[in-house]
mmCIF file of the N, C-alpha and C atoms, coordinates in Angstrom:
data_MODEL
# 
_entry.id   MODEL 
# 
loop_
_atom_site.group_PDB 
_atom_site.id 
_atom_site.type_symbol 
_atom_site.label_atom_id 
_atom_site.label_alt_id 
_atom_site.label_comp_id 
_atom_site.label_asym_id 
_atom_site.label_entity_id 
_atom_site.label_seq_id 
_atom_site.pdbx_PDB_ins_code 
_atom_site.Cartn_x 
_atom_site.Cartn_y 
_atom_site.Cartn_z 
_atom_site.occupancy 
_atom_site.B_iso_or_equiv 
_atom_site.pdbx_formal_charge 
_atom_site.auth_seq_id 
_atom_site.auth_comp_id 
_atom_site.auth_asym_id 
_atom_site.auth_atom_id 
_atom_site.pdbx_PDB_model_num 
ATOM 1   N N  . UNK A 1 1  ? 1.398  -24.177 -4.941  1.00 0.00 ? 1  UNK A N  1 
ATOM 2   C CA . UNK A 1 1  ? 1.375  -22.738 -4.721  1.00 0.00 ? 1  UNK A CA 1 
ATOM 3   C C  . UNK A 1 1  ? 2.825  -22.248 -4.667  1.00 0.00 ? 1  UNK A C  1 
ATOM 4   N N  . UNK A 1 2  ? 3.169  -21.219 -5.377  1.00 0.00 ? 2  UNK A N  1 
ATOM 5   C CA . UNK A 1 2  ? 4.532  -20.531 -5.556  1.00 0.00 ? 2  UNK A CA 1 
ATOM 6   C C  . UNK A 1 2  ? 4.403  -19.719 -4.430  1.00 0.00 ? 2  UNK A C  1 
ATOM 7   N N  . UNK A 1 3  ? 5.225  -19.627 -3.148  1.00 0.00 ? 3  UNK A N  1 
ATOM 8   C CA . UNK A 1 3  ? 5.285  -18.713 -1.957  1.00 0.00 ? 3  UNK A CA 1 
ATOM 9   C C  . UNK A 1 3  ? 5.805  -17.554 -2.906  1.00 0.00 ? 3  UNK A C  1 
ATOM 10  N N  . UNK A 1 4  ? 6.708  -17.167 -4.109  1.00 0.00 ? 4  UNK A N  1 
ATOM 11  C CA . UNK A 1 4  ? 7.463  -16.049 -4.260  1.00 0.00 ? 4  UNK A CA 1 
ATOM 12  C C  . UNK A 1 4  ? 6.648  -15.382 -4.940  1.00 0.00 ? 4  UNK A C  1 
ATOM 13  N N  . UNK A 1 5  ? 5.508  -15.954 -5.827  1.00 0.00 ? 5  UNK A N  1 
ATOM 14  C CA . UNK A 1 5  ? 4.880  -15.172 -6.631  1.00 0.00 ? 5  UNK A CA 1 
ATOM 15  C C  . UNK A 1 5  ? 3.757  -14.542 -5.786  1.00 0.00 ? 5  UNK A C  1 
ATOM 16  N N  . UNK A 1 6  ? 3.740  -15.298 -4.512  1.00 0.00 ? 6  UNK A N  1 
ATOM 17  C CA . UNK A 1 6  ? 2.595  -14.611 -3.433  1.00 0.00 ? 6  UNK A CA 1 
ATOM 18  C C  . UNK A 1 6  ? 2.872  -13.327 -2.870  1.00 0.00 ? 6  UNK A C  1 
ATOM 19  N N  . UNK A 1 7  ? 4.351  -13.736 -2.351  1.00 0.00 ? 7  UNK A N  1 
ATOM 20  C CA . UNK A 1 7  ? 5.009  -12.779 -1.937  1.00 0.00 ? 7  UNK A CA 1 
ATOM 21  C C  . UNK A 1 7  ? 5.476  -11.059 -2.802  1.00 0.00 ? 7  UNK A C  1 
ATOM 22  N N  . UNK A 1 8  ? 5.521  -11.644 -4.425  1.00 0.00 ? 8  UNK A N  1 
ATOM 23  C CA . UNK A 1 8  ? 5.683  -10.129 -4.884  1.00 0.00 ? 8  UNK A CA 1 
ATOM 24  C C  . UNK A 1 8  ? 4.272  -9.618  -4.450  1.00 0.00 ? 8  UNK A C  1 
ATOM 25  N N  . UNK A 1 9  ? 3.455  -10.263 -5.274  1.00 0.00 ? 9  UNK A N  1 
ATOM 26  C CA . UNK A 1 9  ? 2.108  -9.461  -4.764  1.00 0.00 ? 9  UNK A CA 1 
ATOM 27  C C  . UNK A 1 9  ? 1.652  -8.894  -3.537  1.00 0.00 ? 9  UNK A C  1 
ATOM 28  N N  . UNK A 1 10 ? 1.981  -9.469  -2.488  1.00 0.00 ? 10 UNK A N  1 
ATOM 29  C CA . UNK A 1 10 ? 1.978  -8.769  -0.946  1.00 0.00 ? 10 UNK A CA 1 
ATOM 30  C C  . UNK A 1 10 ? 3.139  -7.120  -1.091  1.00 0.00 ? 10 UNK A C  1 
ATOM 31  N N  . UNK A 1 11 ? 4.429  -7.466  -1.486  1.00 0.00 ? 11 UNK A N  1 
ATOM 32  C CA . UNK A 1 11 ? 5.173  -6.642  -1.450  1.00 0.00 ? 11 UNK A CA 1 
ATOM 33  C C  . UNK A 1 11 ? 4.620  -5.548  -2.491  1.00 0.00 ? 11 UNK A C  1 
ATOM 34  N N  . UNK A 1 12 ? 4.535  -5.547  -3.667  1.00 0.00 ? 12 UNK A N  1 
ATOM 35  C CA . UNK A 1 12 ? 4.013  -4.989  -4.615  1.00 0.00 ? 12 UNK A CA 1 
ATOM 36  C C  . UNK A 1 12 ? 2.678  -3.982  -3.685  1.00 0.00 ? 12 UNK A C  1 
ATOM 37  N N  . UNK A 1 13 ? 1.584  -4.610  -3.641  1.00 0.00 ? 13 UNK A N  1 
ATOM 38  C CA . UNK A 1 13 ? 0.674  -3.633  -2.739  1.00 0.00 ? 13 UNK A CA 1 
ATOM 39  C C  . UNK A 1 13 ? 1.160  -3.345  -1.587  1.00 0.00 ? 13 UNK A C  1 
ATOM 40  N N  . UNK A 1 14 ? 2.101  -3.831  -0.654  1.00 0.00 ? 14 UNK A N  1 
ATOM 41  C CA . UNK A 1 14 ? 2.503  -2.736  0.696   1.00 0.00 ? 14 UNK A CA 1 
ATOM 42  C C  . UNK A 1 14 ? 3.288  -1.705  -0.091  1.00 0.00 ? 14 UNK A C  1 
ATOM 43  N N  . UNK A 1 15 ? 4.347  -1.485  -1.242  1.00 0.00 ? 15 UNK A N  1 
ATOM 44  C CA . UNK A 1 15 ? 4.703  -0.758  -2.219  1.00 0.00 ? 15 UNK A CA 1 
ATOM 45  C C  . UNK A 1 15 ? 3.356  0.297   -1.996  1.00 0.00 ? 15 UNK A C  1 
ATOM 46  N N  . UNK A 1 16 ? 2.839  0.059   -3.058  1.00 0.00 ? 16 UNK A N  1 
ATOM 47  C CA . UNK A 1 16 ? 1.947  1.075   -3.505  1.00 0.00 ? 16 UNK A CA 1 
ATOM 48  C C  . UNK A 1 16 ? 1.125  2.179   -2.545  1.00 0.00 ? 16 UNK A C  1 
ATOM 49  N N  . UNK A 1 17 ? 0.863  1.302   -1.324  1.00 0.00 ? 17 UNK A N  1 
ATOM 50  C CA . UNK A 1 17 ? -0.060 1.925   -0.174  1.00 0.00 ? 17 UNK A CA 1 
ATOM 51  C C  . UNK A 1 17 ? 1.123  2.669   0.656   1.00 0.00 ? 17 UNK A C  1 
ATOM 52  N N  . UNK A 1 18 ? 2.079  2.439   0.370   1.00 0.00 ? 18 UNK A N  1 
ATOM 53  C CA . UNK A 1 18 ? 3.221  3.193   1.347   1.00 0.00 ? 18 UNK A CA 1 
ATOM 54  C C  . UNK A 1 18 ? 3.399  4.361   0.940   1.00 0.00 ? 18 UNK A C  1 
ATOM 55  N N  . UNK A 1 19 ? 3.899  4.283   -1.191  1.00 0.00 ? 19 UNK A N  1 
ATOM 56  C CA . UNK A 1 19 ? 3.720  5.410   -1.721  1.00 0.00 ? 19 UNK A CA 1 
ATOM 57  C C  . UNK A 1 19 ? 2.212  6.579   -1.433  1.00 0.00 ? 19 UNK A C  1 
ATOM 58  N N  . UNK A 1 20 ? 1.154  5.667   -1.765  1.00 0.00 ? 20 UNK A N  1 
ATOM 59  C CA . UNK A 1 20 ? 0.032  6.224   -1.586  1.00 0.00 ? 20 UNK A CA 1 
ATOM 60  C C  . UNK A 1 20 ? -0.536 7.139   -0.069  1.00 0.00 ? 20 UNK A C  1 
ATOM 61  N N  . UNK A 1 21 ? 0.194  6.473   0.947   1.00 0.00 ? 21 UNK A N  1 
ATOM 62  C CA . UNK A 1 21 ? 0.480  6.964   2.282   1.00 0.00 ? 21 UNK A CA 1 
ATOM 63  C C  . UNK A 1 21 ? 0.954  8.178   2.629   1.00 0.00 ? 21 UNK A C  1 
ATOM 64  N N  . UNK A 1 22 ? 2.379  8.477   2.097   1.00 0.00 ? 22 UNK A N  1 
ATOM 65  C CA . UNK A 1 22 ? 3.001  9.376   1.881   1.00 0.00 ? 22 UNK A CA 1 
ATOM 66  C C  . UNK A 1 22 ? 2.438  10.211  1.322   1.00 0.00 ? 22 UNK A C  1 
ATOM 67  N N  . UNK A 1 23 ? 2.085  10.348  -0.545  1.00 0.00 ? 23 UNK A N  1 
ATOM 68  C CA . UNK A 1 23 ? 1.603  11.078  -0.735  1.00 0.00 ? 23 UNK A CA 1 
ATOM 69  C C  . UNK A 1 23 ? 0.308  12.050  -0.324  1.00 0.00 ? 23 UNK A C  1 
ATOM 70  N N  . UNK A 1 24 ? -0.528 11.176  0.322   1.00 0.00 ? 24 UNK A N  1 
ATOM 71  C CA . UNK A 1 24 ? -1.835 11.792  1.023   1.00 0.00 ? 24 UNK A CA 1 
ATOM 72  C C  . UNK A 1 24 ? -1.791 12.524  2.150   1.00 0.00 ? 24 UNK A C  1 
ATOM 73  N N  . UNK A 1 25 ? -0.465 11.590  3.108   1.00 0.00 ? 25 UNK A N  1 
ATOM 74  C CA . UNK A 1 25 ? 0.035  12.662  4.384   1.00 0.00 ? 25 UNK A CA 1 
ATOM 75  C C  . UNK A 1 25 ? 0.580  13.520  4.080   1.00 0.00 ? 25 UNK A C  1 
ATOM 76  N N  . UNK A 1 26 ? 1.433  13.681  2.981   1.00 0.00 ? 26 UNK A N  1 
ATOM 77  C CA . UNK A 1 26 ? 2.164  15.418  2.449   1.00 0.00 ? 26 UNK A CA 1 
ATOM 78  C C  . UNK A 1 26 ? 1.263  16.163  1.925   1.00 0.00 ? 26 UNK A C  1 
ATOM 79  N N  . UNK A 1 27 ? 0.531  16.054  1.669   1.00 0.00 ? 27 UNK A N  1 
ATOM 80  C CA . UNK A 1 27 ? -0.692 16.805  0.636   1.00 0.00 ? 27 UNK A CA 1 
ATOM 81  C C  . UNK A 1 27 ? -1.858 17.047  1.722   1.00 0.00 ? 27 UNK A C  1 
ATOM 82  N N  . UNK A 1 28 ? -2.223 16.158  2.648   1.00 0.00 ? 28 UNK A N  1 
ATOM 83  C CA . UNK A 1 28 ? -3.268 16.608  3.779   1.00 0.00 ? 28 UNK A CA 1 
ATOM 84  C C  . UNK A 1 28 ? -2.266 17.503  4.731   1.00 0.00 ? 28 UNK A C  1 
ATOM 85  N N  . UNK A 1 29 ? -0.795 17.131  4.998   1.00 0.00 ? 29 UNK A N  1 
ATOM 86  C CA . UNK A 1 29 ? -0.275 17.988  5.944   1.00 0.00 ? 29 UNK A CA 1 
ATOM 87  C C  . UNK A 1 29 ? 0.034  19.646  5.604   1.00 0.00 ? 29 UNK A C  1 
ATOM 88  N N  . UNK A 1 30 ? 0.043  19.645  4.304   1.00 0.00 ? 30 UNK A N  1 
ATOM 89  C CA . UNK A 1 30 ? 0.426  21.157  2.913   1.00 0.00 ? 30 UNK A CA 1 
ATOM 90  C C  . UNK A 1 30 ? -0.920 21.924  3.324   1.00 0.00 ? 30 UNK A C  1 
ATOM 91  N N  . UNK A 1 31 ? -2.332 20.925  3.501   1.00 0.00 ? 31 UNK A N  1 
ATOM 92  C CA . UNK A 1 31 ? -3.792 21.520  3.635   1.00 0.00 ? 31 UNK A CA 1 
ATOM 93  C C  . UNK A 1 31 ? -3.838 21.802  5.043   1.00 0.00 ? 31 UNK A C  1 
ATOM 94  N N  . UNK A 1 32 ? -3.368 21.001  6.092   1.00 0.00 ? 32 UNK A N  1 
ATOM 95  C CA . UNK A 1 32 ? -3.436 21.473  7.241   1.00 0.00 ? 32 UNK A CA 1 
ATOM 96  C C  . UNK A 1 32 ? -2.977 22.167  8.049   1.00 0.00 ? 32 UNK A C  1 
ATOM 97  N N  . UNK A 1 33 ? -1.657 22.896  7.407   1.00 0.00 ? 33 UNK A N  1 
ATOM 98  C CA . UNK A 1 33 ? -0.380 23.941  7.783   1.00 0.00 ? 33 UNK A CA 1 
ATOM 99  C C  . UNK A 1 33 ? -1.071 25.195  7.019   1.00 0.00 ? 33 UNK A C  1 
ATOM 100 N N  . UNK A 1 34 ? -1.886 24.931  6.293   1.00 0.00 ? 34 UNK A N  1 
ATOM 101 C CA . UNK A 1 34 ? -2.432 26.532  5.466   1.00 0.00 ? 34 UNK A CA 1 
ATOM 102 C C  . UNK A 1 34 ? -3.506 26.745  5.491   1.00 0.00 ? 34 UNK A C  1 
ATOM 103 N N  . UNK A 1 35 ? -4.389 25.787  6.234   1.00 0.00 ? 35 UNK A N  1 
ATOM 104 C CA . UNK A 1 35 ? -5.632 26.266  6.157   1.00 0.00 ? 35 UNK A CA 1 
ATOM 105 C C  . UNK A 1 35 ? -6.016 26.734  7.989   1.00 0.00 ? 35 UNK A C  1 
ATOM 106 N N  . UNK A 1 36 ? -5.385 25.201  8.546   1.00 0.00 ? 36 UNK A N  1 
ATOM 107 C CA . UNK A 1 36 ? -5.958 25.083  10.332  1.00 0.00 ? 36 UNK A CA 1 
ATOM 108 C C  . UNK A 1 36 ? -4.720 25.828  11.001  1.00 0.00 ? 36 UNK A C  1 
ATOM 109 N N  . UNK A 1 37 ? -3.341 26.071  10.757  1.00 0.00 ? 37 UNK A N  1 
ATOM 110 C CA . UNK A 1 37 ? -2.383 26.254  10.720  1.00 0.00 ? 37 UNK A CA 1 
ATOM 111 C C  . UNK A 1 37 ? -2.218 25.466  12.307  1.00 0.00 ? 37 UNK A C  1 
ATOM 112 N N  . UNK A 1 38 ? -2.124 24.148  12.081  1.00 0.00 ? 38 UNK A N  1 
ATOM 113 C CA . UNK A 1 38 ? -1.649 23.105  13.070  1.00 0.00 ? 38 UNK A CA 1 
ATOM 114 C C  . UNK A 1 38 ? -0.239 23.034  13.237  1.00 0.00 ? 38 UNK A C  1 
ATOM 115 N N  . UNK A 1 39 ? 0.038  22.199  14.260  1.00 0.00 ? 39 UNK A N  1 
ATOM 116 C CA . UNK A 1 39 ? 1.714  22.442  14.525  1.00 0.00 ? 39 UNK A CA 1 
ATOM 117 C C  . UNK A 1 39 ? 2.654  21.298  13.966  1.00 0.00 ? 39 UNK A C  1 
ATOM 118 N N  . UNK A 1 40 ? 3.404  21.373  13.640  1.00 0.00 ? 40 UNK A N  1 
ATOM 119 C CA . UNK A 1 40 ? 4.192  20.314  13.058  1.00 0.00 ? 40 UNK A CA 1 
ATOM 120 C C  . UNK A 1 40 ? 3.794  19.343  13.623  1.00 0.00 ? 40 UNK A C  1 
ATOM 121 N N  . UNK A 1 41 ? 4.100  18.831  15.160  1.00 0.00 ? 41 UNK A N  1 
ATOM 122 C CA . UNK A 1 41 ? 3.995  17.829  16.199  1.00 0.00 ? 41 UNK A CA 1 
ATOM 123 C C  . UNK A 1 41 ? 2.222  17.396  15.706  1.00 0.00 ? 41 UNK A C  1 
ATOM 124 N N  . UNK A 1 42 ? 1.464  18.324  15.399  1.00 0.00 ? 42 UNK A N  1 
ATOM 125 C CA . UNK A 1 42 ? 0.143  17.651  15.441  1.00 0.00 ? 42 UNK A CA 1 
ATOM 126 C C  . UNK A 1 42 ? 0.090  16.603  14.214  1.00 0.00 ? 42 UNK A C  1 
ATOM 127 N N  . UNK A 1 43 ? 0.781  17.021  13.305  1.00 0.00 ? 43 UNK A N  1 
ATOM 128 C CA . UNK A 1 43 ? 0.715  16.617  11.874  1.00 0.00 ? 43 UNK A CA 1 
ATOM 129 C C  . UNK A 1 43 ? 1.732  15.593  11.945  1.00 0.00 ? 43 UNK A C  1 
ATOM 130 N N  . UNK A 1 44 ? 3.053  15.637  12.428  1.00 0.00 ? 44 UNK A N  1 
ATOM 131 C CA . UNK A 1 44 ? 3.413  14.450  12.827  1.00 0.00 ? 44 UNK A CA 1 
ATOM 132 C C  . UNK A 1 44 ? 3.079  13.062  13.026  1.00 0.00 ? 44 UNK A C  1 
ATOM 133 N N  . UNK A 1 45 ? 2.313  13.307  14.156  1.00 0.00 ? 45 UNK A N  1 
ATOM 134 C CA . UNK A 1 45 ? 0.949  12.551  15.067  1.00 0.00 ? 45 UNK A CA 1 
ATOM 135 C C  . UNK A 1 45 ? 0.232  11.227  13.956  1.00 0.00 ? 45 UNK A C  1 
ATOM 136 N N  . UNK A 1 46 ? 0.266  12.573  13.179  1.00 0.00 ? 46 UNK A N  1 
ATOM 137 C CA . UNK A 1 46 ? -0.823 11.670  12.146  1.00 0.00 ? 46 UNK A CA 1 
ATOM 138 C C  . UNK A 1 46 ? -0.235 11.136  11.171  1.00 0.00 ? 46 UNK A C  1 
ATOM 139 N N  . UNK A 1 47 ? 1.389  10.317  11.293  1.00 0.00 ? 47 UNK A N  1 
ATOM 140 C CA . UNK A 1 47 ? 1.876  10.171  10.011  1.00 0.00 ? 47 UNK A CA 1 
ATOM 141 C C  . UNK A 1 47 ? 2.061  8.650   9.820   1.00 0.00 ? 47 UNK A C  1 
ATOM 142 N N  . UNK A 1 48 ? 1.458  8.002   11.296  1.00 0.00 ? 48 UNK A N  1 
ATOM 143 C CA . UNK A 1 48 ? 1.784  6.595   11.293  1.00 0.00 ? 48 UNK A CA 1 
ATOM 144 C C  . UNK A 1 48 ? 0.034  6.159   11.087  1.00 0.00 ? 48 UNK A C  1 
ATOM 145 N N  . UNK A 1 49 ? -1.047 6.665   11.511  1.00 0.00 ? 49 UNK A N  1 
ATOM 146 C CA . UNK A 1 49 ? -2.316 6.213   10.806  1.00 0.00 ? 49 UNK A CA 1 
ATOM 147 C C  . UNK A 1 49 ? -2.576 6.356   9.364   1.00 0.00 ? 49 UNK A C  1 
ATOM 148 N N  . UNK A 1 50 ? -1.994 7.338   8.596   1.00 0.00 ? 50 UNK A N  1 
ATOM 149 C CA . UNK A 1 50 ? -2.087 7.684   7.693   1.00 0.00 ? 50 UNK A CA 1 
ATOM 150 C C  . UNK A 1 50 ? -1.037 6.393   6.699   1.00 0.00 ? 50 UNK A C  1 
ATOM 151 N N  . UNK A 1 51 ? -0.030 5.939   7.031   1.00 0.00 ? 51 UNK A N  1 
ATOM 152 C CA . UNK A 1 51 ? 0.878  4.830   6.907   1.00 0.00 ? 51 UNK A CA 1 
ATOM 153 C C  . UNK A 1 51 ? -0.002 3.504   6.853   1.00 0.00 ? 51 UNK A C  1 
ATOM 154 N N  . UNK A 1 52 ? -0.022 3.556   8.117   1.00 0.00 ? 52 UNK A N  1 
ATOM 155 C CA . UNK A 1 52 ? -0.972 2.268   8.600   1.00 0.00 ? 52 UNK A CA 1 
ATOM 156 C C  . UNK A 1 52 ? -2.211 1.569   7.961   1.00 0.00 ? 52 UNK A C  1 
ATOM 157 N N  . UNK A 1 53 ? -2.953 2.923   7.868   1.00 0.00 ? 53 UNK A N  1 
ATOM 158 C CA . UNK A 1 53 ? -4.650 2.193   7.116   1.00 0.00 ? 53 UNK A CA 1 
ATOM 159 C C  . UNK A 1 53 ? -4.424 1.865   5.659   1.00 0.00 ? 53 UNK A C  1 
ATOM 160 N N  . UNK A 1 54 ? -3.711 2.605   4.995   1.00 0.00 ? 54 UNK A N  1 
ATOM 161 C CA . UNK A 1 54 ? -3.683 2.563   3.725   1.00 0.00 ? 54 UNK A CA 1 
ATOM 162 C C  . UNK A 1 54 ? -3.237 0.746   3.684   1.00 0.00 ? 54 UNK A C  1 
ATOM 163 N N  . UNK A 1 55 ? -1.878 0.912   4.055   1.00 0.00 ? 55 UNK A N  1 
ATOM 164 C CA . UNK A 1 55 ? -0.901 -0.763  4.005   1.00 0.00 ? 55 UNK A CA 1 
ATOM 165 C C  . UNK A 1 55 ? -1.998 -1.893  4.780   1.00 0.00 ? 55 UNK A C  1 
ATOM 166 N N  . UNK A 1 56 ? -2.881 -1.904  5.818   1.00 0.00 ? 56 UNK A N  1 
ATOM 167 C CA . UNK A 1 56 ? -3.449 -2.562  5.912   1.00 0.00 ? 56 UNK A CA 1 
ATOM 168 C C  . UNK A 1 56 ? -4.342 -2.902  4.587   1.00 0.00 ? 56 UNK A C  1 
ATOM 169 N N  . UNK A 1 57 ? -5.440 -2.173  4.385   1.00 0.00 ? 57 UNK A N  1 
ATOM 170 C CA . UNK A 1 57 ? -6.110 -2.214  3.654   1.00 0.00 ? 57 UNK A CA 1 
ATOM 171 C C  . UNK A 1 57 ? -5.831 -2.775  2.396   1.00 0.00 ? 57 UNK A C  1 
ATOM 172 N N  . UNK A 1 58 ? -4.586 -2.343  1.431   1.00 0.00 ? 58 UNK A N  1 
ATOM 173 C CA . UNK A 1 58 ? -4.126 -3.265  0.199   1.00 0.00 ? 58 UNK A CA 1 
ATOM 174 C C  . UNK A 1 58 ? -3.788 -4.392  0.963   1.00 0.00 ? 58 UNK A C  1 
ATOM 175 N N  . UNK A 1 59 ? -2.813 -5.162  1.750   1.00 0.00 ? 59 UNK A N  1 
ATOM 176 C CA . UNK A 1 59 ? -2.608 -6.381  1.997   1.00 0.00 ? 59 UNK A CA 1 
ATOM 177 C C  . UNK A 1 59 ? -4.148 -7.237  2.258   1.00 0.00 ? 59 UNK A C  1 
ATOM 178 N N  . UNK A 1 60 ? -5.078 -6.877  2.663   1.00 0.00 ? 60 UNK A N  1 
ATOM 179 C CA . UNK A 1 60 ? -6.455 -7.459  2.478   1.00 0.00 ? 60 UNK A CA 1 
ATOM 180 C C  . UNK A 1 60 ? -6.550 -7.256  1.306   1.00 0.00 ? 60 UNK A C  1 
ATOM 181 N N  . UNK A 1 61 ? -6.869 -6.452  0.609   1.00 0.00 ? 61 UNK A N  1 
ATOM 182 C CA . UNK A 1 61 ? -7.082 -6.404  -0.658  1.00 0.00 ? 61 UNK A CA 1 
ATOM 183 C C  . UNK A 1 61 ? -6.013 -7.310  -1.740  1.00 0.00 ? 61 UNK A C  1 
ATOM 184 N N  . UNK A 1 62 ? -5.435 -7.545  -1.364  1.00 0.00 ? 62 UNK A N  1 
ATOM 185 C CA . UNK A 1 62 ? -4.554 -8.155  -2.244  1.00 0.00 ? 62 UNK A CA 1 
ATOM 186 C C  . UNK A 1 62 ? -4.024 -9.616  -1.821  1.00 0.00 ? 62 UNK A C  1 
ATOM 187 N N  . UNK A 1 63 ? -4.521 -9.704  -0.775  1.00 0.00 ? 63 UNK A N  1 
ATOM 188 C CA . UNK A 1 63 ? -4.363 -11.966 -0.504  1.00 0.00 ? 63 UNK A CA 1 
ATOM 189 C C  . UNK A 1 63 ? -4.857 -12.501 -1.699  1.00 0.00 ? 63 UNK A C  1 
ATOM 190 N N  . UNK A 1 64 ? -6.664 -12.217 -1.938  1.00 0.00 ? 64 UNK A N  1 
ATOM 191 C CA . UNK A 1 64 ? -7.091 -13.234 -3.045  1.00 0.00 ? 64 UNK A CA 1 
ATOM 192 C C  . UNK A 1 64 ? -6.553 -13.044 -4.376  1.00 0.00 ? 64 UNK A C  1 
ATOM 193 N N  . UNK A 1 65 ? -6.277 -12.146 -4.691  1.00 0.00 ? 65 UNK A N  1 
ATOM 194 C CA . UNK A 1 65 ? -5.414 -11.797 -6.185  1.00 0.00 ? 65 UNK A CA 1 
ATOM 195 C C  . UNK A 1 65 ? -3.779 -12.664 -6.069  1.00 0.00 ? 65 UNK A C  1 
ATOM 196 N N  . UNK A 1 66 ? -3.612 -12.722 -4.969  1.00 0.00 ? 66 UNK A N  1 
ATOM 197 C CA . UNK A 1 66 ? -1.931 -12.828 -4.664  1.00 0.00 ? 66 UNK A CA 1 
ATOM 198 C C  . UNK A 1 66 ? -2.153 -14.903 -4.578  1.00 0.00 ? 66 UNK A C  1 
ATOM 199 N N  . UNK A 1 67 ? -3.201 -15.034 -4.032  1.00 0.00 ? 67 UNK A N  1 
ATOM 200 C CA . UNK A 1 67 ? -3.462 -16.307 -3.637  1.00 0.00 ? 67 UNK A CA 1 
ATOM 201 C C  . UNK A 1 67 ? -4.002 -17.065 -5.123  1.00 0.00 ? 67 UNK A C  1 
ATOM 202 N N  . UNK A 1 68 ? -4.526 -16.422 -6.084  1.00 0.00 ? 68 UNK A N  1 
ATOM 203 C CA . UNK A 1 68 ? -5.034 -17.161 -7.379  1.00 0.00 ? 68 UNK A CA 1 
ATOM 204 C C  . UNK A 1 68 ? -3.987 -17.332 -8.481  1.00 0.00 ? 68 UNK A C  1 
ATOM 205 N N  . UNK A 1 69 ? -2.894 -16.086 -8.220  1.00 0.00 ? 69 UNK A N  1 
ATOM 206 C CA . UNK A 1 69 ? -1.834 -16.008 -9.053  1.00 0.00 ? 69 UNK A CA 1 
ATOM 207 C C  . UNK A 1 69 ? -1.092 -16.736 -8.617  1.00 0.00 ? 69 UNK A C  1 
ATOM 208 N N  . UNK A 1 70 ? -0.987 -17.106 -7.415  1.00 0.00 ? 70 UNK A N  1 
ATOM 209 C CA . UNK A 1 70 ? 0.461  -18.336 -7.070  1.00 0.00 ? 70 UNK A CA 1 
ATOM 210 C C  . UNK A 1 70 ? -0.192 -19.511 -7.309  1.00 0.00 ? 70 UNK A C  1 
ATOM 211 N N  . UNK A 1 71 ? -1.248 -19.907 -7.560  1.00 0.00 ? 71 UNK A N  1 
ATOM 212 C CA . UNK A 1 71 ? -1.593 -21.229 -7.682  1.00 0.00 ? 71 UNK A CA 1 
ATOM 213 C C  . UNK A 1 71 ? -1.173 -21.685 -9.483  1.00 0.00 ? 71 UNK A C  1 
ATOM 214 N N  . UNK A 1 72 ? -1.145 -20.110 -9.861  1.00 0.00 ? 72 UNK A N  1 
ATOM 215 C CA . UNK A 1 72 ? -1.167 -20.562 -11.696 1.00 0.00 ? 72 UNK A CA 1 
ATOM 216 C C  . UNK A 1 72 ? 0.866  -20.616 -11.935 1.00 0.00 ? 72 UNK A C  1 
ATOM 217 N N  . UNK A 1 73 ? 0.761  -21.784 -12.915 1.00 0.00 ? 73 UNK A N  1 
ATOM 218 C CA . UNK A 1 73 ? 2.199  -21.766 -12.380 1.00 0.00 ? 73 UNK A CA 1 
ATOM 219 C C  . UNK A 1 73 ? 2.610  -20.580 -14.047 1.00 0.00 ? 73 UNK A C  1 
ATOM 220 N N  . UNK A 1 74 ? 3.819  -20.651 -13.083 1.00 0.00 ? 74 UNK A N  1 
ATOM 221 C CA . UNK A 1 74 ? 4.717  -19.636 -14.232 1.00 0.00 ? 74 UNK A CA 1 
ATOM 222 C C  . UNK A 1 74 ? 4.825  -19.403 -15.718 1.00 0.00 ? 74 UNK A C  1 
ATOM 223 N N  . UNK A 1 75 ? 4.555  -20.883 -16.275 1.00 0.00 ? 75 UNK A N  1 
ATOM 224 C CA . UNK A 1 75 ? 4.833  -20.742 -17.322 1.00 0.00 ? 75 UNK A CA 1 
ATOM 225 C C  . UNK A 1 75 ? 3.476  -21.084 -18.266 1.00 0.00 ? 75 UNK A C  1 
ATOM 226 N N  . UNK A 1 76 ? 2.370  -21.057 -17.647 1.00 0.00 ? 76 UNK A N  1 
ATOM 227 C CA . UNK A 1 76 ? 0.930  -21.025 -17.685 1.00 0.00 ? 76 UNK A CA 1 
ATOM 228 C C  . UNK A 1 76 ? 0.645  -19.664 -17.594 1.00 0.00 ? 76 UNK A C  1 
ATOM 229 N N  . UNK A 1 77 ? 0.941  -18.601 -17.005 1.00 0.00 ? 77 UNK A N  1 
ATOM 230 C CA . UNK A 1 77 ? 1.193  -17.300 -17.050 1.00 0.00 ? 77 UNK A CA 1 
ATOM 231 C C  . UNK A 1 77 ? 1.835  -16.736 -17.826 1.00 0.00 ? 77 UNK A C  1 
ATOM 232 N N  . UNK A 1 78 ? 2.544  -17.053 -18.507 1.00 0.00 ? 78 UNK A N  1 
ATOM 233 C CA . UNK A 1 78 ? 3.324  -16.688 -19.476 1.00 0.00 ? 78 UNK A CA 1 
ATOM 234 C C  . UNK A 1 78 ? 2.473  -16.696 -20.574 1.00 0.00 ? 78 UNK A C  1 
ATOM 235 N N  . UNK A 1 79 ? 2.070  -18.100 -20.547 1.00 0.00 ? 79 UNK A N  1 
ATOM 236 C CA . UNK A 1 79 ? 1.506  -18.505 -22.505 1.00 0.00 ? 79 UNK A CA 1 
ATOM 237 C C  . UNK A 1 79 ? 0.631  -17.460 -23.045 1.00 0.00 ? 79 UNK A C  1 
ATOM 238 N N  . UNK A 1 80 ? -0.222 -16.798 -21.853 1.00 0.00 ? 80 UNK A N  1 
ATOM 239 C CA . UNK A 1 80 ? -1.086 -15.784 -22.486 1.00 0.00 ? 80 UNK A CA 1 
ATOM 240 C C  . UNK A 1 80 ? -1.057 -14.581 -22.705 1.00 0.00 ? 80 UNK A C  1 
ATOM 241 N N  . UNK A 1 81 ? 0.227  -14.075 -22.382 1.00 0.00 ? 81 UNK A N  1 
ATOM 242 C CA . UNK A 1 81 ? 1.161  -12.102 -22.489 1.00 0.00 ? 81 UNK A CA 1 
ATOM 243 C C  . UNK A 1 81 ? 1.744  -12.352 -23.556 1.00 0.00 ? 81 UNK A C  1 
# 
């Protein structure tokens, strides 16, 4: 098992869910300043669950993908791109 090729894949999806994080908390906080007109501090509040579930959720999601690809070695990965 390649630890580094495990490791992009962990990094790679906390990547994505971080972006994905962000974007959903700026875009729910844009909906919740104009519609509920909540207070900064409330929306704040909500910027580390909104962080949180997403990055949990891909790192589960992404062990067994991360765990089948490090077992294949590198240049066995290669032969078929």
């Amino acid at each position: 098992m390649h630890p580094f090729v495990f490791t992009l894949f962990l990094w790679e999806a906390t990547g994505l869910a971080t972006a994905g994080g962000c974007l959903g908390w700026f875009a729910g906080s844009i909906f919740l300043l104009g519609v509920y007109r909540l207070s900064i501090l409330a929306i704040l509040e909500l910027l580390f669950p909104a962080l949180l579930i997403p990055v949990v959720v891909a790192l589960v999601a992404a062990l067994y993908p991360a765990r089948q690809a490090a077992k294949i070695l590198p240049s066995e990965a290669m032969r078929y791109e």
